[in-house]
N, C-alpha and C positions, 0 to 999 in steps of 0.2 A: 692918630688916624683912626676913624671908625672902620669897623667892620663891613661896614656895607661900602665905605669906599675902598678897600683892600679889597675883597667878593668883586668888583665892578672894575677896577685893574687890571687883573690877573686876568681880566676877557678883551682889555683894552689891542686892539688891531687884530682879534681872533676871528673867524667866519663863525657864528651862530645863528641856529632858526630861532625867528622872535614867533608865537603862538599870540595873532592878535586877540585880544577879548573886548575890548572897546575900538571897534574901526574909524577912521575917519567920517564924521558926519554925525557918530551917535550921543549920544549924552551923557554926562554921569549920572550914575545910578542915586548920588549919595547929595550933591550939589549941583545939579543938574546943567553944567554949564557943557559946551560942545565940542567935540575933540575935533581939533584941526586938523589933528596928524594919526596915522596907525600907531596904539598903542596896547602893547601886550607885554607876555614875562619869555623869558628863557628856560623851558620844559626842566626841571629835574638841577636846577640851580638855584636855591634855598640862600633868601637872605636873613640878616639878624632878626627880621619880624617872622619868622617862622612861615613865611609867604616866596614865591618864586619870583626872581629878580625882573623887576619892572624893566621897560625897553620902548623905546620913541623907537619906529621905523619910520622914514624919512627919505623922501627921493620918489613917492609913489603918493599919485594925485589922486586915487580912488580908493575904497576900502576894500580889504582885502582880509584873509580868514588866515595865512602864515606868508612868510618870507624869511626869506635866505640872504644875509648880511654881513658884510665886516662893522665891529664895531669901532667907531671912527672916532668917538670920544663919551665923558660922561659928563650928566646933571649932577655936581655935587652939590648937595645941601645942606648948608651949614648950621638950619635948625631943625633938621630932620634925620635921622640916621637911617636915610632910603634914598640914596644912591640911583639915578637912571640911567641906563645904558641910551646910547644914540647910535641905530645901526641904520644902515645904508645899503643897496644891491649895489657892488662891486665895482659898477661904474661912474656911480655917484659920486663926487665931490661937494662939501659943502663949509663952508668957512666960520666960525664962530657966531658971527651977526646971522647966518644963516641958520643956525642951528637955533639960537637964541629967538628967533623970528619962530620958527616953527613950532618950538615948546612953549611959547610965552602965554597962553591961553589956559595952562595950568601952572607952570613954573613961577608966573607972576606974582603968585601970596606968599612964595620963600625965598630968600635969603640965600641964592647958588652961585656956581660959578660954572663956566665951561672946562672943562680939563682934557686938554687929549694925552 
């Protein structure tokens, strides 16, 4: 099991603040394609890349700068050892196709699975 998906477990059904850094609507910096979904890391949780654990938040239709979340499952990726957290505000439910629907505008170049 890698690292980053042990790191990404041990947060599995826990409330964490996601610290968005790319919000809904903006672009990648690197491949400039559009993020669908609020996407940032979890302050002061350090994955195997030496970087703070990536995080889809999810359930929220406008961009937003942090949120407050159960983490309701993960991106694993099996040719990647970087791990995505999938959080949610507390009320939200969302089903696998759901979650896969909302990541798929980056998740779609790798090789993942849903895990809850």
């Amino acid at each position: 099991m890698s690292k980053s998906l042990v790191l990404a477990k041990s947060l599995l059904n826990k409330k964490v603040e996601v610290f968005i850094d790319r919000p809904l609507g903006s672009k990648h910096p690197k491949h400039n394609f559009e993020y669908l979904s609020n996407y940032g890391y979890i302050k002061g949780v350090l994955a195997p890349d030496g970087k703070e654990l990536d995080a889809y938040y999810l359930g929220v239709d406008k961009p937003i700068e942090k949120g407050t979340g159960m983490v309701i499952a993960i991106v694993h990726r099996f040719d990647d050892d970087d791990s995505k957290l999938v959080v949610v505000p507390e009320s939200v439910e969302l089903a696998d196709d759901e979650i896969e629907t909302a990541v798929g505008f980056q998740e779609q170049w790798f090789e993942h699975e849903i895990l809850r």
